[in-house]
C-alpha positions as CSV (number, residue, x, y, z in Angstrom):
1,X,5.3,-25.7,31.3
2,X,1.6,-25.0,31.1
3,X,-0.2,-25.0,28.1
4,X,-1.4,-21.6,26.0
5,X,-4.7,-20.1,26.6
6,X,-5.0,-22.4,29.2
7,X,-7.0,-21.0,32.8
8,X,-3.8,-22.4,34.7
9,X,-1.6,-20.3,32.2
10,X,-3.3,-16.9,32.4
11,X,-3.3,-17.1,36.6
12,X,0.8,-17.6,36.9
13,X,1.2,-15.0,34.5
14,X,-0.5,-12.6,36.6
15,X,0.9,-14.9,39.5
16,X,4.2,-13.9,38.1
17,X,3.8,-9.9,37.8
18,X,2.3,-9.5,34.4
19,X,-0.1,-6.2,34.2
20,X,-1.9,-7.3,31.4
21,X,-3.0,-10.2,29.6
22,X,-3.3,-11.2,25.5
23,X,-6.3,-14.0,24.5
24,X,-7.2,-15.3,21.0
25,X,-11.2,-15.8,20.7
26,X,-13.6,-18.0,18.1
27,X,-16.6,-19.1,18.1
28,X,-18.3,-22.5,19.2
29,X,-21.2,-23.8,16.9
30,X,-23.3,-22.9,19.4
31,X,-22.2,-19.6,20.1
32,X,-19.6,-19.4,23.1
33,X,-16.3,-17.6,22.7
34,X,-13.5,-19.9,23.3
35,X,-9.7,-18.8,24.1
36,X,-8.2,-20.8,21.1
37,X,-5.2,-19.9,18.9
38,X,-5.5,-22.1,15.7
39,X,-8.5,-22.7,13.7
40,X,-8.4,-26.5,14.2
41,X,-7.9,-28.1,17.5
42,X,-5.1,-31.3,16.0
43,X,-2.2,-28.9,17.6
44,X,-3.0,-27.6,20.8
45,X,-5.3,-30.9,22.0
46,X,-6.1,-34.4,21.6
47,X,-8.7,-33.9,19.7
48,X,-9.9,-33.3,16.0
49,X,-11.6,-30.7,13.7
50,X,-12.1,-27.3,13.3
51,X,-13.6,-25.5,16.7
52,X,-16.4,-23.2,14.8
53,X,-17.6,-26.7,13.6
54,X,-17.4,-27.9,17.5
55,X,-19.9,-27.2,20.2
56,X,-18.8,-26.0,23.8
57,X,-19.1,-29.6,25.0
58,X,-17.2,-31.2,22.5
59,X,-14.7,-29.1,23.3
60,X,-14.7,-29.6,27.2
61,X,-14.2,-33.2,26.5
62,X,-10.5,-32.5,25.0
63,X,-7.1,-32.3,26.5
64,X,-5.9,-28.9,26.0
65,X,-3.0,-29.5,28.2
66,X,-1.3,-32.8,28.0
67,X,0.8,-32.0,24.7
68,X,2.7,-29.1,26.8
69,X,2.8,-31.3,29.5
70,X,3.7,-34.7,28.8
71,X,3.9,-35.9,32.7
72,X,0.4,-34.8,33.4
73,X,-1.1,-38.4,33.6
74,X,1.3,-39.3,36.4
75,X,0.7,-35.6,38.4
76,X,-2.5,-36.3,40.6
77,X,-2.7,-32.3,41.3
78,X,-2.8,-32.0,37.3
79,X,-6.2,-34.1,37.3
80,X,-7.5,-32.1,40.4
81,X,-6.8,-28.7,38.3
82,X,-9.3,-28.9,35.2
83,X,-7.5,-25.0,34.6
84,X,-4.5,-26.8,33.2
85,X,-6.1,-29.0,30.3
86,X,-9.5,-27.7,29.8
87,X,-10.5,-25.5,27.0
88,X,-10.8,-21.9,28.0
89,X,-13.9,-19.8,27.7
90,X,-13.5,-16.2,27.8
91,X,-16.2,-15.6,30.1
92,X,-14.2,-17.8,32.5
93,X,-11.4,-15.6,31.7
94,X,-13.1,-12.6,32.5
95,X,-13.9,-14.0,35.8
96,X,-11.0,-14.4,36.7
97,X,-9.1,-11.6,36.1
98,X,-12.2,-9.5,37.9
99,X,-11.9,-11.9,41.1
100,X,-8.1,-11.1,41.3
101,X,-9.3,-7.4,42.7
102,X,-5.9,-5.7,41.0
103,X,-5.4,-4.1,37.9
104,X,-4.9,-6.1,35.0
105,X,-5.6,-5.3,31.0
106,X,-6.8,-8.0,28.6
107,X,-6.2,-7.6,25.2
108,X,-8.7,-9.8,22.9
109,X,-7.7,-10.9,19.5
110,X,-10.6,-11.7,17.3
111,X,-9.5,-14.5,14.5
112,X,-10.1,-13.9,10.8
113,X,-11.5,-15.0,8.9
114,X,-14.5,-16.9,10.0
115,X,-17.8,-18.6,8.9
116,X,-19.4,-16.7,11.8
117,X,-18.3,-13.1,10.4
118,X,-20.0,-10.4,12.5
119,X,-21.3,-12.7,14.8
120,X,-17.9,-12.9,16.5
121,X,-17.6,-9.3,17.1
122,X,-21.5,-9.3,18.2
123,X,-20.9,-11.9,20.5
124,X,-17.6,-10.1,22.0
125,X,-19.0,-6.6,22.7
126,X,-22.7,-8.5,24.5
127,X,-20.1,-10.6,26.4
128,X,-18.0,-7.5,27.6
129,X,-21.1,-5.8,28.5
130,X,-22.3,-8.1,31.1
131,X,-19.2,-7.5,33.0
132,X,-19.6,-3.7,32.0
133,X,-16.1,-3.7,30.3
134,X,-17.3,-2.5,26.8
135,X,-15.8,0.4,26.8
136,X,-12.8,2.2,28.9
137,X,-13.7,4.0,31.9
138,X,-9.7,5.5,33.7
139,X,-10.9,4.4,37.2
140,X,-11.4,1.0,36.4
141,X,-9.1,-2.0,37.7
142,X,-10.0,-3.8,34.6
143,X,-9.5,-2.5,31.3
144,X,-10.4,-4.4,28.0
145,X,-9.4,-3.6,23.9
146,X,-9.7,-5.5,21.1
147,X,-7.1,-6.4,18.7
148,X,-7.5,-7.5,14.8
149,X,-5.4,-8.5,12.0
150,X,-8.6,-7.8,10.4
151,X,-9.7,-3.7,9.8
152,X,-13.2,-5.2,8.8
153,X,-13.5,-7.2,12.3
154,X,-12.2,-3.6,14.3
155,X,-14.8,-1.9,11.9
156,X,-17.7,-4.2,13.2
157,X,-16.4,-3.3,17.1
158,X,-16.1,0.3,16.7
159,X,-19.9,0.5,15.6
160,X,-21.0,-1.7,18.3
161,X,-18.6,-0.2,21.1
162,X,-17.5,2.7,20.0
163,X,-16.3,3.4,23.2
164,X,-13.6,0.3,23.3
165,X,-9.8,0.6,22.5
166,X,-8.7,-0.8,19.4
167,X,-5.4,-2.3,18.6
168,X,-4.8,-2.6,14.8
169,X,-2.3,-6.1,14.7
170,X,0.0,-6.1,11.7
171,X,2.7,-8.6,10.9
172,X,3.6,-6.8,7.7
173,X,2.9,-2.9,7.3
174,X,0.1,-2.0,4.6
175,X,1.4,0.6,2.3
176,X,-1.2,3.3,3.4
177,X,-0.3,2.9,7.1
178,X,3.6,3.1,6.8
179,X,3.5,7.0,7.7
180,X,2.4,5.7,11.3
181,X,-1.7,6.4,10.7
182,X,-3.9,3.6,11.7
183,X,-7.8,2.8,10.6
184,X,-9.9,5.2,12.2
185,X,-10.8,4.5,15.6
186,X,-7.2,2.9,16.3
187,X,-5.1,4.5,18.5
188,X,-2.9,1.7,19.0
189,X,-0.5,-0.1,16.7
190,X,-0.2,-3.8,17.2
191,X,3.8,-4.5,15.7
192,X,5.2,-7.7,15.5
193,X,9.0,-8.3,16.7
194,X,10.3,-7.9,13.3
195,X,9.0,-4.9,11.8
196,X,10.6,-3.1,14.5
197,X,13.8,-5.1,14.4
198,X,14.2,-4.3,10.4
199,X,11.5,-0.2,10.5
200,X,12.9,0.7,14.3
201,X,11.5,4.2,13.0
202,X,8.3,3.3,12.3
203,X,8.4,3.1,16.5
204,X,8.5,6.9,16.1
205,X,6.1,7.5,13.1
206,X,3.5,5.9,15.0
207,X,4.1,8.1,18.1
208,X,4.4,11.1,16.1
209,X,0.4,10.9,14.8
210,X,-0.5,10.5,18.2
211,X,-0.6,6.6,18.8
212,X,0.9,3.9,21.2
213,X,3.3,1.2,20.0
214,X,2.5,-2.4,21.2
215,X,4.9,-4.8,20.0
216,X,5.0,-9.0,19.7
217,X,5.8,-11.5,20.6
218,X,9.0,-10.3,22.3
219,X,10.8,-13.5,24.1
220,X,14.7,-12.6,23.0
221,X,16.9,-10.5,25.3
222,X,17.8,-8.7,22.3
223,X,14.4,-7.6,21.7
224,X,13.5,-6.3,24.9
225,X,16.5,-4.4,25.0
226,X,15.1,-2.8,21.4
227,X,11.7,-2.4,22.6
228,X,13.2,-0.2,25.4
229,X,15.3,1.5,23.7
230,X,12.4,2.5,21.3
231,X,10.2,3.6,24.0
232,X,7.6,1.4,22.9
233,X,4.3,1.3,25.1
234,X,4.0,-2.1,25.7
235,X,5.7,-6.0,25.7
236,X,3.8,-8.4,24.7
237,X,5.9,-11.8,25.8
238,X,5.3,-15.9,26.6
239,X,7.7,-15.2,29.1
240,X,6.2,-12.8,31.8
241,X,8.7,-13.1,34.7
242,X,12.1,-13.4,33.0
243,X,10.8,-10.0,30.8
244,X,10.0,-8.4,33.6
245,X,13.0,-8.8,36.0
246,X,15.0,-8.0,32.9
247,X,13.2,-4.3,32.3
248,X,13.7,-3.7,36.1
249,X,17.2,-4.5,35.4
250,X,17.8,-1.8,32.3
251,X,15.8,0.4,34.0
């Protein structure tokens, strides 16, 4: 089992069939976007300390991989593979998903909150940018949006790249938004797993004003069933290849 938001990780999913691809970024102390989950690095490396308090260096001198992979010291090919332990940038990312040559999305998650504020969101659109994927252009293989938990961090993008698809993540529904709107500039509805299982309608409010339905993190058999059945527009999973070969089976 490789670890998350590791290089390794990201290439069997698309290895596996997926079509599109979810990262979590935050910023270094010195200003590189990093594919890290948690604020602080004590669960997902060897390591210590919070990662916007951690230069890129510090950072490449962690294990990122071993506590997913327990054997790794004793696998030679683990050691010749830096992809399965090293921390991720999301440059590197970028990459490779453009060297693949197929089409693949990559969704972005900016973490909230954050002693860096703007500067994360300023730092994401100039990255995008030099691979020209700051905005959404139909013909391209590689298409980019930006997800938040945060409407102030998806504020800060849409006045830098207006021209970027936003996904507006909720784990709970806010009050104003349970009629299916979204912030303005969202088109796209970020639901997790159980707001659909207990609001299946809010599937259809959301469609109704005009807006796709993205739903997480969908693992259970159950749940992709429901996710079909709701015609949502897209599965986010940890489990690419048994999801898929199950929608090709209900299909």
């Amino acid at each position: 089992m490789l670890a998350e938001h590791t290089l390794a990780a990201y290439l069997q999913a698309l290895d596996e069939g997926a079509d599109a691809l979810e990262c979590d970024v935050r910023l270094t102390a010195d200003g590189h976007l990093v594919c890290v989950h948690d604020r602080r690095v004590e669960r997902t490396s060897d390591g210590r300390g919070v990662v916007s308090t951690l230069e890129l260096t510090e950072l490449h001198a962690l294990d990122f991989g071993s506590w997913k992979d327990p054997w790794r010291e004793f696998d030679d090919e683990a050691d010749d593979d830096p992809g399965r332990y090293r921390v991720l940038t999301l440059e590197a990312l970028l990459r490779a998903v453009l060297d693949r040559g197929r089409a693949v999305e990559l969704a972005v998650e900016t973490k909230h909150p954050t002693r860096y504020a703007g500067l994360v969101e300023q730092r994401l659109v100039e990255l995008l940018a030099q691979f020209d994927l700051h905005e959404a252009r139909p013909g391209d293989a590689v298409q980019v949006r930006a997800m938040s938990f945060s409407w102030l961090s998806l504020r800060r993008l849409r006045d830098r790249a207006p021209r970027l698809p936003f996904v507006f993540l909720m784990d709970r529904v806010p009050l104003r938004f349970r009629d299916g709107t979204l912030p303005l500039g969202c088109r796209v509805g970020g639901a997790a797993i159980p707001i659909v299982r207990a609001h299946p309608r809010f599937v259809q409010r959301l469609h109704s004003r005009g807006n796709e339905v993205h739903v997480f993190t969908v693992n259970l058999a159950a749940d992709i069933e429901l996710c079909l059945d709701l015609g949502v527009d897209a599965i986010i999973t940890d489990q690419p290849a048994d999801t898929l070969a199950l929608v090709q089976k209900l299909a």
